[in-house]
Steps between C-alpha positions, in 0.01 A plus 500: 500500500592131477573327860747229542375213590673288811633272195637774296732627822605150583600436103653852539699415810585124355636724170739731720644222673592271177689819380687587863609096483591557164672799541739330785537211323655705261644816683306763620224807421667835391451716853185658399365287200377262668144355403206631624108530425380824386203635759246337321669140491594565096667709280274440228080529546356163394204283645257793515280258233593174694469183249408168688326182441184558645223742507513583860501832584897528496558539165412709182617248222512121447849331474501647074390845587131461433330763744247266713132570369582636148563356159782569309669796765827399568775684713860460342732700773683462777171613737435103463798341660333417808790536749817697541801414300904533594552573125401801273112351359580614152568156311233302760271741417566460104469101546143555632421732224657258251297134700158782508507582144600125414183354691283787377596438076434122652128539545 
């Protein structure tokens, strides 16, 4: 169970509208293909390991993965990319594994 934050729905929301004025810039939606958000805001489950900068409570990783409060435990999957994307998380998710394991063979 991860909530969307008021953020999260107002990237959302900014997301759907780039593609509807892109979409009648350049024609129209298929009746019935238009874009939507799946029920929980994604398609894809991501940010239930939340990376962010600081140790505050509202994450579970730094900004390489390291879990806050252990050595050498990293998290290398999507569960990290702290907010919803438009896009499948596949190749973001790879990059962070690739910049974790980078900074990690760096120490």
């Amino acid at each position: 169970d991860v909530p969307l934050r008021e953020a999260d729905h107002a990237r959302m929301a900014s997301v759907l509208a780039d593609q509807h004025e892109l979409a009648d810039a350049l024609g129209r939606f298929r009746t019935g293909l238009e874009p939507q958000w799946m029920t929980l805001g994604f398609a894809h489950v991501m940010g239930t390991c939340r990376m962010g900068a600081s140790d505050d409570g509202t994450c579970v990783t730094d900004e390489f993965g390291l879990v806050w409060g252990a050595e050498n435990l990293y998290r290398a999957t999507v569960g990290v990319i702290p907010n919803a994307l438009a896009v499948n998380p596949t190749l973001t998710g790879a990059a962070l594994a690739i910049r974790s394991a980078d900074r990690l063979l760096a120490c």
